[in-house]
py3Dmol code that shows the C-alpha trace and the ligand (Angstrom):
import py3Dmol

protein = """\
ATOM      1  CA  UNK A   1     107.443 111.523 132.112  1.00  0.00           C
ATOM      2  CA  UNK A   2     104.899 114.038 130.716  1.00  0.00           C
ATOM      3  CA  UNK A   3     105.123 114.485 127.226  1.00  0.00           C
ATOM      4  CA  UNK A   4     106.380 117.805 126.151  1.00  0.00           C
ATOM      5  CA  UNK A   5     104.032 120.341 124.026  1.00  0.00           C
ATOM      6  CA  UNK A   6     106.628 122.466 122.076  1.00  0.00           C
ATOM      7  CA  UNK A   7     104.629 125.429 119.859  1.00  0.00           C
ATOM      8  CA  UNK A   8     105.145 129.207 119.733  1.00  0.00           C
ATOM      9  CA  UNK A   9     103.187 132.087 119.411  1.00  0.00           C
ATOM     10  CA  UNK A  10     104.564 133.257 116.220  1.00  0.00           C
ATOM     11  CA  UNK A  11     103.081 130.286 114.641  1.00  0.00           C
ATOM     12  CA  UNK A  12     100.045 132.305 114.863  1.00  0.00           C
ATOM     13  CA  UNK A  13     101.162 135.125 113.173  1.00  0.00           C
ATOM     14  CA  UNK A  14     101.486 133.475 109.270  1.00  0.00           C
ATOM     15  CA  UNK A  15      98.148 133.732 107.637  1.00  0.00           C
ATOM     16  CA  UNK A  16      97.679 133.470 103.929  1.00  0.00           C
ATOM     17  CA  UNK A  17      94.010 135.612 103.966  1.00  0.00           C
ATOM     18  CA  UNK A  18      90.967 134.944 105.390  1.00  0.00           C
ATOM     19  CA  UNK A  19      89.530 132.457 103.415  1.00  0.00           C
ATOM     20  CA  UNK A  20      92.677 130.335 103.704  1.00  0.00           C
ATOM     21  CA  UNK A  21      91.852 126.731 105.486  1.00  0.00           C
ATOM     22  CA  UNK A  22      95.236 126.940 106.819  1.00  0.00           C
ATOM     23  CA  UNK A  23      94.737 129.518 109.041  1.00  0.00           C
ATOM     24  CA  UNK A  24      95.938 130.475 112.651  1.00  0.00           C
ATOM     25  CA  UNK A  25      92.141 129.776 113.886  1.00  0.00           C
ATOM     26  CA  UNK A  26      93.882 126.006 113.655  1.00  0.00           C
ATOM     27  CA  UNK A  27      96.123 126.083 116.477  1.00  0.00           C
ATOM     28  CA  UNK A  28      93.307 128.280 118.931  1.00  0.00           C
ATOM     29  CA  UNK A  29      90.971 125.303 117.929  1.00  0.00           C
ATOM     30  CA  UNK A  30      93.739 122.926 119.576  1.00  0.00           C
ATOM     31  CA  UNK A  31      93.980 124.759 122.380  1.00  0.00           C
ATOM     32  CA  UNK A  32      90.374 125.516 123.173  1.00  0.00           C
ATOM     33  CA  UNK A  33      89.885 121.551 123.319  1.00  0.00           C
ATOM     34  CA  UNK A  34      93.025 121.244 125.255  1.00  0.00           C
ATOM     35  CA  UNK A  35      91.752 123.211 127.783  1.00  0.00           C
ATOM     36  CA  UNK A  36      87.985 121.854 127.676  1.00  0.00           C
ATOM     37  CA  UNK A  37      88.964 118.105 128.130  1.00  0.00           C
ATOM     38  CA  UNK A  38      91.398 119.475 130.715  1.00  0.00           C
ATOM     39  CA  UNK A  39      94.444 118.049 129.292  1.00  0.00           C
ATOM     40  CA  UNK A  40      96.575 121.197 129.348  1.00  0.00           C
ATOM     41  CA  UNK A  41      97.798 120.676 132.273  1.00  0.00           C
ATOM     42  CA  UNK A  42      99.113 117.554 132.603  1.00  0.00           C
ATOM     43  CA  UNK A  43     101.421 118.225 129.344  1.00  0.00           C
ATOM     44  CA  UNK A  44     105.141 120.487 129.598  1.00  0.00           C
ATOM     45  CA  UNK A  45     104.797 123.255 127.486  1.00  0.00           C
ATOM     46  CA  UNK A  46     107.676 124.546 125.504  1.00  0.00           C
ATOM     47  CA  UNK A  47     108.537 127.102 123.663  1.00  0.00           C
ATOM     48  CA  UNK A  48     109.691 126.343 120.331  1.00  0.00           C
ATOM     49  CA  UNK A  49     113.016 127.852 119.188  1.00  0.00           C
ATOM     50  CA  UNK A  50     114.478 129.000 115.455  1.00  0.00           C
ATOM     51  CA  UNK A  51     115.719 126.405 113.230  1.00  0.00           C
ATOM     52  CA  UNK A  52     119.490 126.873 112.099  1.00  0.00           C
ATOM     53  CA  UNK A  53     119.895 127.538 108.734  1.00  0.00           C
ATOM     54  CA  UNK A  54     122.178 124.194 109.353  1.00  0.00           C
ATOM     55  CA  UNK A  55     119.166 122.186 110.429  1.00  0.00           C
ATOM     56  CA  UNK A  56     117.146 122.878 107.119  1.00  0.00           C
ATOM     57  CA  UNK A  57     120.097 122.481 105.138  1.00  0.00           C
ATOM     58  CA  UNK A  58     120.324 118.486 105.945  1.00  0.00           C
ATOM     59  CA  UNK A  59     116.604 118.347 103.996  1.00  0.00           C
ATOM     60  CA  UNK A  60     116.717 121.827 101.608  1.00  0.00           C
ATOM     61  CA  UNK A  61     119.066 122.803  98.904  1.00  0.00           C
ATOM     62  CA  UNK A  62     120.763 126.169  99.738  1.00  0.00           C
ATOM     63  CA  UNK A  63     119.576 127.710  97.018  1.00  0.00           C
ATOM     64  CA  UNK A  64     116.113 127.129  98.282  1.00  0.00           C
ATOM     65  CA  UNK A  65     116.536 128.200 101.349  1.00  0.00           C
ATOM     66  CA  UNK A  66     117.643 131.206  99.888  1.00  0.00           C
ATOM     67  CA  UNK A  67     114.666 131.674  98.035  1.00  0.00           C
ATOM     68  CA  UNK A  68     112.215 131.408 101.194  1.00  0.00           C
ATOM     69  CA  UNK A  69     114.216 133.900 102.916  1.00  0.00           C
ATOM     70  CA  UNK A  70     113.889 136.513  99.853  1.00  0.00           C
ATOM     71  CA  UNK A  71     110.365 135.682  98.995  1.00  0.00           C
ATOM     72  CA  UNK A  72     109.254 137.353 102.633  1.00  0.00           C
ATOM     73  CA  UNK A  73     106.759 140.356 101.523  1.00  0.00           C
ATOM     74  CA  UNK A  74     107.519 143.532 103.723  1.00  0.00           C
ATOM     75  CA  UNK A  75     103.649 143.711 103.480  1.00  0.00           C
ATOM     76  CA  UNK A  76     100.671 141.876 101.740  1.00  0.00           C
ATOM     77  CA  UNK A  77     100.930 138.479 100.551  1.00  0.00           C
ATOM     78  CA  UNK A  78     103.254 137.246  98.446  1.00  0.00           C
ATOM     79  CA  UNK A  79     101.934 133.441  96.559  1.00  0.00           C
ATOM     80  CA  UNK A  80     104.671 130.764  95.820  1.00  0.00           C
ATOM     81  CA  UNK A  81     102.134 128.684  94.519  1.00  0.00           C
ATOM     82  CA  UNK A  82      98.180 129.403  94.368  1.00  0.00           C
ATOM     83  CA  UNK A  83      97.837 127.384  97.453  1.00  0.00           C
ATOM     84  CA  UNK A  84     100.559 129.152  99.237  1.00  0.00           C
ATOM     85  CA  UNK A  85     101.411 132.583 100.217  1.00  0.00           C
ATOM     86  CA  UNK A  86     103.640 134.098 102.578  1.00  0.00           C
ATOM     87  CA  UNK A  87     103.020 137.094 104.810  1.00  0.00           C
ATOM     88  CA  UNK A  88     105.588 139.546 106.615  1.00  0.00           C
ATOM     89  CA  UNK A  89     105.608 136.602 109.371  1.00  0.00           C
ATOM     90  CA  UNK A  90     105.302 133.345 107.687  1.00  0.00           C
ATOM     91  CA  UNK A  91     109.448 132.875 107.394  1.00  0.00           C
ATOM     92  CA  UNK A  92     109.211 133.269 111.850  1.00  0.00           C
ATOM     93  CA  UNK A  93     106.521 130.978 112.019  1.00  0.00           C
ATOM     94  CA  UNK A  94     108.324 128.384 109.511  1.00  0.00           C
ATOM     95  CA  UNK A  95     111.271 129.006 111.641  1.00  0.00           C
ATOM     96  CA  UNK A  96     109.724 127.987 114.444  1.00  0.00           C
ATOM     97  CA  UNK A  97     108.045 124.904 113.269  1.00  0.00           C
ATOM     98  CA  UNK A  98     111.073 123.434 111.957  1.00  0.00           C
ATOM     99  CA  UNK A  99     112.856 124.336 114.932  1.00  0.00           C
ATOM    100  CA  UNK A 100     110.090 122.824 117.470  1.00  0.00           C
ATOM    101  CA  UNK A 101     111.061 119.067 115.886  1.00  0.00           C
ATOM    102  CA  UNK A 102     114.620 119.246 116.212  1.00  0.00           C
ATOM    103  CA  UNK A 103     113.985 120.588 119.704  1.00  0.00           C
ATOM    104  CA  UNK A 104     111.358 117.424 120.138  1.00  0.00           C
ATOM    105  CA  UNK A 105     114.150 115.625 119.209  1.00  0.00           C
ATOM    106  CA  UNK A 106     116.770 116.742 121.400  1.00  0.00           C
ATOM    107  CA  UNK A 107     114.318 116.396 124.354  1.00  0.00           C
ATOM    108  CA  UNK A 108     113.308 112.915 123.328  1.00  0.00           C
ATOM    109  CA  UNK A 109     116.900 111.256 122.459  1.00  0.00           C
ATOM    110  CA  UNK A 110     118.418 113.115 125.563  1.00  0.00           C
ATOM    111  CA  UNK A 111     115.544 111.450 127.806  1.00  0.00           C
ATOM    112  CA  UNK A 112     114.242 114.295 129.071  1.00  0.00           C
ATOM    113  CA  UNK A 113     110.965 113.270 127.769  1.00  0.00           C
ATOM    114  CA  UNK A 114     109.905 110.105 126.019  1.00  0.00           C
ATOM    115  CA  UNK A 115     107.613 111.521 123.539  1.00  0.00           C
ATOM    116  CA  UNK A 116     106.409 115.062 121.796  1.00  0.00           C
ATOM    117  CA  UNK A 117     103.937 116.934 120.280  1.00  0.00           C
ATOM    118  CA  UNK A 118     104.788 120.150 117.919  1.00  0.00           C
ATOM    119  CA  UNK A 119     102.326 122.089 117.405  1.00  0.00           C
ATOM    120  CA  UNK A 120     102.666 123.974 115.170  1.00  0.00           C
ATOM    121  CA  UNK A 121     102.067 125.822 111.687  1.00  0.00           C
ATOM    122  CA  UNK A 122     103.256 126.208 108.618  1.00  0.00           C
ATOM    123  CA  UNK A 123     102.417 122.255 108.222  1.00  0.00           C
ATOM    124  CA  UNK A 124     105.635 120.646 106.500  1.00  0.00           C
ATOM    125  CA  UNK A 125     105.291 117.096 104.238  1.00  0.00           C
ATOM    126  CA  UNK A 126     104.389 118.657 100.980  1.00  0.00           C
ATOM    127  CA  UNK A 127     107.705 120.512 101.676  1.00  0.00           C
ATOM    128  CA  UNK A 128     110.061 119.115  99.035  1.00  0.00           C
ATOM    129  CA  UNK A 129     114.149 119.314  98.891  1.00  0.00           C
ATOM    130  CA  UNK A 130     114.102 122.298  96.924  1.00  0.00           C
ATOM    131  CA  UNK A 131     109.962 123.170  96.364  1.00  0.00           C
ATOM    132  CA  UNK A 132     107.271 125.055  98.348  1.00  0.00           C
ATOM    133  CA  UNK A 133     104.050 123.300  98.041  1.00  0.00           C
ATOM    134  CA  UNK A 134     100.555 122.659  99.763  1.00  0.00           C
ATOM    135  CA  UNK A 135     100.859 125.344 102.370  1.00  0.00           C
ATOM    136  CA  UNK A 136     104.284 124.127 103.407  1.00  0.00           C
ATOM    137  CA  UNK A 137     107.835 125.547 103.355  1.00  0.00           C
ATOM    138  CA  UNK A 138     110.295 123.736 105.300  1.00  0.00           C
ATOM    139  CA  UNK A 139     109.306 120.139 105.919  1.00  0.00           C
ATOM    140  CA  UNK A 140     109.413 120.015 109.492  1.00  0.00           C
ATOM    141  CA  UNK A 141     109.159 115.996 110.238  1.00  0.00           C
ATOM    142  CA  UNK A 142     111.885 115.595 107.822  1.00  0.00           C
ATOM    143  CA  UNK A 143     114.071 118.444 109.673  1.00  0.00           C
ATOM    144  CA  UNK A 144     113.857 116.449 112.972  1.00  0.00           C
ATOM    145  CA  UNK A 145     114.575 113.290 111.411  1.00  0.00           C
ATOM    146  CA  UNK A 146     117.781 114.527 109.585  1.00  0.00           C
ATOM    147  CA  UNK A 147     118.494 116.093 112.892  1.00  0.00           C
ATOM    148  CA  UNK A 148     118.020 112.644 114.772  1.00  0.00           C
ATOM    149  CA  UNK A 149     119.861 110.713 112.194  1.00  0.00           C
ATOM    150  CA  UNK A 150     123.526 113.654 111.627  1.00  0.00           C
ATOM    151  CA  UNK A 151     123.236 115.344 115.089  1.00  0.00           C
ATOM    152  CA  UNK A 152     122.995 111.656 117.323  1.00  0.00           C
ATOM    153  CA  UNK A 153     123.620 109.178 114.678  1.00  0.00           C
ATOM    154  CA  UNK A 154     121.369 107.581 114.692  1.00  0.00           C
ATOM    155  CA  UNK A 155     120.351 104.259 112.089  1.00  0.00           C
ATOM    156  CA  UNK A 156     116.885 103.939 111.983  1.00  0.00           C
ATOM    157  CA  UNK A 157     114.244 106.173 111.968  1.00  0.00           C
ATOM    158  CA  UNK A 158     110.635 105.744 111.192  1.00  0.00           C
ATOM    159  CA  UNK A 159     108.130 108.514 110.003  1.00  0.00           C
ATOM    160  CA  UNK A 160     104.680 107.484 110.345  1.00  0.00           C
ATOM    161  CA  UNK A 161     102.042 109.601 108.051  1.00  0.00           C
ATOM    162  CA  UNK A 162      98.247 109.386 108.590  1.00  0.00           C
ATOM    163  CA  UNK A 163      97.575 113.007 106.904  1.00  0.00           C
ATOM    164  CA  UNK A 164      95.292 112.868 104.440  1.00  0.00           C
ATOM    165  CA  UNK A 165      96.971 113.538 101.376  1.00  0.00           C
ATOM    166  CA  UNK A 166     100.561 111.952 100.756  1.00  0.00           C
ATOM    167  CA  UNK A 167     103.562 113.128 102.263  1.00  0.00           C
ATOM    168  CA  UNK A 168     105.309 114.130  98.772  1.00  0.00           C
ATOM    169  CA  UNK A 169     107.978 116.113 100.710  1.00  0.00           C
ATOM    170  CA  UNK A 170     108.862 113.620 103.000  1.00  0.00           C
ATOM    171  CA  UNK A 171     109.286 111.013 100.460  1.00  0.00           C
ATOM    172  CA  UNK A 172     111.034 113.102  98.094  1.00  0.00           C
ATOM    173  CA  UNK A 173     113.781 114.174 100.408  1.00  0.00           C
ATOM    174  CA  UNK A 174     114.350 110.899 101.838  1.00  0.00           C
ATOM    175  CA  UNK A 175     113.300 107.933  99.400  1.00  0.00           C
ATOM    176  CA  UNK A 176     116.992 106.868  98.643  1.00  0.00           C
ATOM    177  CA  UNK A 177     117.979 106.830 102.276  1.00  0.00           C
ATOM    178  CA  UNK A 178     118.293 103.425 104.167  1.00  0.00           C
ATOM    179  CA  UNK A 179     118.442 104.879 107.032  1.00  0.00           C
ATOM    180  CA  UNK A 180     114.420 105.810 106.874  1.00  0.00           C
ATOM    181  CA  UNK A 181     111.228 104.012 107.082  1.00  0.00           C
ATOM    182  CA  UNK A 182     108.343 105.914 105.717  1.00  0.00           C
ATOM    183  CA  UNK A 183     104.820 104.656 106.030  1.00  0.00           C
ATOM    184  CA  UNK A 184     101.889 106.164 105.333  1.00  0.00           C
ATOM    185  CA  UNK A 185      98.447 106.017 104.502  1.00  0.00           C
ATOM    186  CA  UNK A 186      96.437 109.051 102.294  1.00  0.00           C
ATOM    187  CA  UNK A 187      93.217 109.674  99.827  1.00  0.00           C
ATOM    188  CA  UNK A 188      94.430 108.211  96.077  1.00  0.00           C
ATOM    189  CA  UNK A 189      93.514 109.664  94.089  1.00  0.00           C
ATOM    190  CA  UNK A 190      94.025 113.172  95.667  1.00  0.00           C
ATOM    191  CA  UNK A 191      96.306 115.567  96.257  1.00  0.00           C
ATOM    192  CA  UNK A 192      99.075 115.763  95.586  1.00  0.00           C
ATOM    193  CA  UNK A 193      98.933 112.601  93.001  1.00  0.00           C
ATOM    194  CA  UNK A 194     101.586 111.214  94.259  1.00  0.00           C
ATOM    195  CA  UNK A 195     102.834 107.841  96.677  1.00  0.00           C
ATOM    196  CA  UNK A 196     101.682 105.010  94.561  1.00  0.00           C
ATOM    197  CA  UNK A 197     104.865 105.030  92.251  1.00  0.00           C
ATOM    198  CA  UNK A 198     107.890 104.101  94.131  1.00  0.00           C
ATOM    199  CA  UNK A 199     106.324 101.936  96.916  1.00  0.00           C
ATOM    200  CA  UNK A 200     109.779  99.880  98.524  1.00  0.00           C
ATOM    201  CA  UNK A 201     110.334  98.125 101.565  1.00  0.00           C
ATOM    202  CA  UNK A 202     110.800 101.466 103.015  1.00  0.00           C
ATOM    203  CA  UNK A 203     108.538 103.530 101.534  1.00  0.00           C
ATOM    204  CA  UNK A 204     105.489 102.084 102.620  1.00  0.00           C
ATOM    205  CA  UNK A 205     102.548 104.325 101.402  1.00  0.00           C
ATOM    206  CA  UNK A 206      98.936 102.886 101.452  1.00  0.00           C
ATOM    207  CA  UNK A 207      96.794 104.575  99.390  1.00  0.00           C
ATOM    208  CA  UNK A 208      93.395 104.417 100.581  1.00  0.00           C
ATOM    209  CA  UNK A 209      90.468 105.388  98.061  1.00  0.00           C
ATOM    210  CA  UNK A 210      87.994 108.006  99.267  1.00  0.00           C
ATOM    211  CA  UNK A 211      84.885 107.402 101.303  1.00  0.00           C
ATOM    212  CA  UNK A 212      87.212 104.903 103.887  1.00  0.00           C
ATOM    213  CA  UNK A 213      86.365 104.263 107.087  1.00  0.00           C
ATOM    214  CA  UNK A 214      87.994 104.025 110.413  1.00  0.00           C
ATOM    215  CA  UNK A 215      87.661  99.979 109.892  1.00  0.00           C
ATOM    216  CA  UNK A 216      89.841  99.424 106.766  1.00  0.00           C
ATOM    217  CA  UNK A 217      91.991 102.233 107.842  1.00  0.00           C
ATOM    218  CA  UNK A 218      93.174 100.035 110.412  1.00  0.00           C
ATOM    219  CA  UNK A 219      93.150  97.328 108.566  1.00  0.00           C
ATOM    220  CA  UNK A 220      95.834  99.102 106.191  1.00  0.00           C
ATOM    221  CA  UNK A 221      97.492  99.952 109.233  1.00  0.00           C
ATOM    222  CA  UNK A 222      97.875  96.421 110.738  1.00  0.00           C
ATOM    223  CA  UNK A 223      98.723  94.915 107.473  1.00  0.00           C
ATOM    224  CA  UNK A 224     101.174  96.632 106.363  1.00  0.00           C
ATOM    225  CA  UNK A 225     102.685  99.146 108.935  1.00  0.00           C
ATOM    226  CA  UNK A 226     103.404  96.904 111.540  1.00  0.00           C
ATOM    227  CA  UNK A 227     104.943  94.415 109.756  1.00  0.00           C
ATOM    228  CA  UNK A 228     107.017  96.901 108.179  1.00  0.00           C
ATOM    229  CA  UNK A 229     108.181  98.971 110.991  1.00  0.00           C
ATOM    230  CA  UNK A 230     108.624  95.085 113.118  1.00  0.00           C
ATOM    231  CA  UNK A 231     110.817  94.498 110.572  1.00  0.00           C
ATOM    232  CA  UNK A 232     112.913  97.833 110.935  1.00  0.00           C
ATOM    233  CA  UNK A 233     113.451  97.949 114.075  1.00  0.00           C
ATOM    234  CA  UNK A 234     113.670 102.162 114.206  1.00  0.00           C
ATOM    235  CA  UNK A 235     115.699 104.019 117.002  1.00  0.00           C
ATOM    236  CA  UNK A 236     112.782 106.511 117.287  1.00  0.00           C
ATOM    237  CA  UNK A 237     109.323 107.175 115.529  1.00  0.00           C
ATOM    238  CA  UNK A 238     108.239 110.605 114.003  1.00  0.00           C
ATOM    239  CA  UNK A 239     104.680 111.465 113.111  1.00  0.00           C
ATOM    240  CA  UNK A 240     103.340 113.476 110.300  1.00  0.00           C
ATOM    241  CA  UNK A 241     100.221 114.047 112.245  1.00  0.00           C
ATOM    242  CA  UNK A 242      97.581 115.250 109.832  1.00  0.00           C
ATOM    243  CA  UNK A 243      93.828 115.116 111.080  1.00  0.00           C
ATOM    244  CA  UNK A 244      92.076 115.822 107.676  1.00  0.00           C
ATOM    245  CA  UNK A 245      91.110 112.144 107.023  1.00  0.00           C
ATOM    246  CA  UNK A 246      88.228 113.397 110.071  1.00  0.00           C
ATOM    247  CA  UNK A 247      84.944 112.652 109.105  1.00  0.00           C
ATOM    248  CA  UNK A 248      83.626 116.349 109.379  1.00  0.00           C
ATOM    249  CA  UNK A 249      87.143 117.676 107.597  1.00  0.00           C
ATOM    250  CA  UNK A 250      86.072 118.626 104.038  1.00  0.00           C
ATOM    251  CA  UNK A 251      89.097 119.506 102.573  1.00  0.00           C
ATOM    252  CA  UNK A 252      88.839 115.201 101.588  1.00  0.00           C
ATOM    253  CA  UNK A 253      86.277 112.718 101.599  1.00  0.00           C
ATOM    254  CA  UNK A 254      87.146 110.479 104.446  1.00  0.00           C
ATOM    255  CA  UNK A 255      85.548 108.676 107.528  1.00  0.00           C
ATOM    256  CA  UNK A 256      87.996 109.124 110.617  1.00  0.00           C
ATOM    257  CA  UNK A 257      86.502 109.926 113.858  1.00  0.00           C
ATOM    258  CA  UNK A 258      88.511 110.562 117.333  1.00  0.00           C
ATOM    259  CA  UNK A 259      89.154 106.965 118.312  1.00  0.00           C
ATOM    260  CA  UNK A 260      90.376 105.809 115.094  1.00  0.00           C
ATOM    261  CA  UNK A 261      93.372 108.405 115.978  1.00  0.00           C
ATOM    262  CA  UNK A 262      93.888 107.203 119.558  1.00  0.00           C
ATOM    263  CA  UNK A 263      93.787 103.756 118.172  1.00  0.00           C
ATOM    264  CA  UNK A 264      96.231 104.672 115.921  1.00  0.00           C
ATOM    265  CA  UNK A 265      98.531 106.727 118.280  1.00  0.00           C
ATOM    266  CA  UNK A 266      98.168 103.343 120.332  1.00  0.00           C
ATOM    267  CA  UNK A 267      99.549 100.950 117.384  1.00  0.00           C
ATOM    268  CA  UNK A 268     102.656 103.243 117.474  1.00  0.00           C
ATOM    269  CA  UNK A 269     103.081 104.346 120.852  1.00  0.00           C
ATOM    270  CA  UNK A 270     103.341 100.226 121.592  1.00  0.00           C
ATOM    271  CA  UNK A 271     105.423  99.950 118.983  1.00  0.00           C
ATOM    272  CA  UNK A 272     107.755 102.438 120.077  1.00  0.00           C
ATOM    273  CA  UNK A 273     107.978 100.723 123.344  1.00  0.00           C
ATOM    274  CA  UNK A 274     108.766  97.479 121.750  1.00  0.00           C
ATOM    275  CA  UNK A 275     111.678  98.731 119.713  1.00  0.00           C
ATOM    276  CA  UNK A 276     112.981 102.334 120.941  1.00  0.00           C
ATOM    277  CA  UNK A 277     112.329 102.896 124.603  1.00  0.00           C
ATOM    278  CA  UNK A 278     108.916 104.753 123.791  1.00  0.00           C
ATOM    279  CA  UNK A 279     110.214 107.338 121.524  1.00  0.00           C
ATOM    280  CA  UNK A 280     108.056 108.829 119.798  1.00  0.00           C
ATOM    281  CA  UNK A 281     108.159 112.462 118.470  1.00  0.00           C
ATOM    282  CA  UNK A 282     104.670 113.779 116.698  1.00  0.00           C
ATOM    283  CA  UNK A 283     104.353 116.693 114.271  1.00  0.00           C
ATOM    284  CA  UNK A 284     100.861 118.659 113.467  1.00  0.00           C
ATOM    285  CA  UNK A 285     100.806 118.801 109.370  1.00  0.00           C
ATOM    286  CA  UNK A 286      96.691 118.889 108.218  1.00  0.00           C
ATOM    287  CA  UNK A 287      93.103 118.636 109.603  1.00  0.00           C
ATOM    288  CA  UNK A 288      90.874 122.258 108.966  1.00  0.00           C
ATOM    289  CA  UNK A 289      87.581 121.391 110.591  1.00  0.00           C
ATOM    290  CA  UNK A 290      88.439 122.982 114.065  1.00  0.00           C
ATOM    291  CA  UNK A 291      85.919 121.278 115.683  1.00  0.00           C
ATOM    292  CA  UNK A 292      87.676 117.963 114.435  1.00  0.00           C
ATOM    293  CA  UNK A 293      90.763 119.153 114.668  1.00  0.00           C
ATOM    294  CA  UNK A 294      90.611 120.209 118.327  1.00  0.00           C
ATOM    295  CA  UNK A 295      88.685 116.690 119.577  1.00  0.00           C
ATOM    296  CA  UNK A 296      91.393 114.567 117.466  1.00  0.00           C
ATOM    297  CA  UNK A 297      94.371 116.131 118.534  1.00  0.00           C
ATOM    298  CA  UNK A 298      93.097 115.847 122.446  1.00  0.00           C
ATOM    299  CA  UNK A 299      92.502 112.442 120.997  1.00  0.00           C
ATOM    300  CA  UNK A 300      96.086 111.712 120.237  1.00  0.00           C
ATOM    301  CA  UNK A 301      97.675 113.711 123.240  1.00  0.00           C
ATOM    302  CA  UNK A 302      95.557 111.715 125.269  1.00  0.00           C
ATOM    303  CA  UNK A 303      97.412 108.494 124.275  1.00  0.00           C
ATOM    304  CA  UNK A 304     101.063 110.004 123.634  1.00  0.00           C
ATOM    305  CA  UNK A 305     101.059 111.089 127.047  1.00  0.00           C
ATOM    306  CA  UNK A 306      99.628 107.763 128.797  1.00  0.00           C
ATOM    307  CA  UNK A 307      96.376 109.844 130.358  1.00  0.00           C
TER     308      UNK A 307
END
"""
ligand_1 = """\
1
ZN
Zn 96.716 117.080 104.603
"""
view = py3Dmol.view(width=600, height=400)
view.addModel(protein, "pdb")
view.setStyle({"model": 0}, {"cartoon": {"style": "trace"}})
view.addModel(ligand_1, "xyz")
view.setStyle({"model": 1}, {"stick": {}})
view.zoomTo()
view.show()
């Protein structure tokens, strides 16, 4: 089954200003390598629709959500915090990004595909239960989760997080839930100073100190994602794929290149066949060197989709 490519083009239309590293240059970059390597056509492109107001309401407090929706400038930018700033389009663009997971999800637990990529923009696992944060809104890997766990019942669900920086968000929203495994590996210390507090059998974040290389970022991955998610057995796997950690990304000080992202996308994807049929839903979050960005997430298709 080819794996299903779920973005839309009003993800392109939230910008925070030109000098913004989260900009919609991001997802041209993805598609530019896409179509270099040739890979664009061998994956299903789908549009991704709106997320209900239902759908963000299993991760965000009303009265959040409420917030988002007023804080929409008719025009300019409006800042919710001084790394993050809406425009007259960023509310359809988080719309869609929330709603392109839970649509992942529905083509991935229906088997009409066996695994997913989303990409998409606003990024999502700073996003907390009831705070905007680190260029994100609405965390989007969380909203598909939720979705997979109330909307199919499911027991078990694993979110795997190789971002860069810690997926605050993520663990915030669902740290005292047994029904989620969260593991992770990020820059410590970094932004956002967070993940080396509450580590539990189920949250399982790594912190890795800066200047790593592809080598002991494996090593953290063998040692102690593996066993965890062998233990946990999860019903489907969701990825907060961030491709900052890059070598050439210097919004951190890491050494990932390329293959340290296939090999990781490998160490899940067998994973996933071991315990949940090969599901496997993946979620853009970070990664601003489009050069990087573009070659890693061609990287990680390639794998996902068995090319
Ligand atoms: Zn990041």
């Amino acid at each position: 089954m080819t794996t299903a490519f779920i973005s839309h083009q009003d993800c392109l239309r939230h910008d925070m200003g030109s000098y913004h590293p989260e900009s919609p240059l991001r997802l041209r970059a993805v598609d530019d390598q896409l179509i270099a390597s040739g890979l664009i056509s061998y994956l299903n492109h789908v549009d991704a629709p709106i997320a209900e107001r239902a759908h963000l309401e299993r991760v965000h407090s009303s009265e959040y959500i409420d917030s988002i929706f007023a804080a929409v400038p008719r025009a300019g930018i409006h800042h919710l915090d001084p790394d993050t700033a809406m425009n007259p389009f960023s509310l359809g663009a988080a719309l869609r990004a929330a709603g392109a997971v839970v649509h992942a999800v529905d083509l991935v637990l229906t088997g009409k595909t066996s695994t997913a990529f989303c990409c998409v923009r606003p990024p999502g696992h700073h996003a907390e239960r009831s705070r905007a944060m680190g260029f994100c809104f609405f965390n989007n890997v969380a909203v598909g989760a939720a979705h997979a766990l109330e909307h199919y019942g499911l027991k078990r669900v694993c979110i795997a997080d190789f971002d860069v920086h810690h997926g605050n968000g993520t663990e915030d929203i669902f740290q005292n839930d047994p029904r989620v495994l969260m593991v992770s590996t990020f820059q410590h210390p970094f932004y956002p100073y967070s993940g080396t507090e509450s580590r539990s059998d189920l949250m399982v974040n790594i912190p890795l100190p800066a200047y790593t290389n592809g080598q002991r970022f494996r090593s953290a991955v063998t040692e102690y994602w593996v066993p965890a998610i062998d233990v946990f057995q999860p019903e489907l796997i969701l990825i907060s794929a961030g491709f900052d950690a890059h070598r050439d990304d210097d919004m951190a000080s890491m050494g990932l290149v390329e293959s340290d992202y296939a090999w990781v996308t490998q160490q899940i994807l067998t994973l996933a066949e071991k315990y949940c049929r090969g599901r496997v839903v993946s979620v853009l979050e970070g990664g601003y060197d489009l050069h990087a960005l573009g070659r890693s997430v061609t990287a990680h298709l390639k794998v996902l989709s068995g090319l």
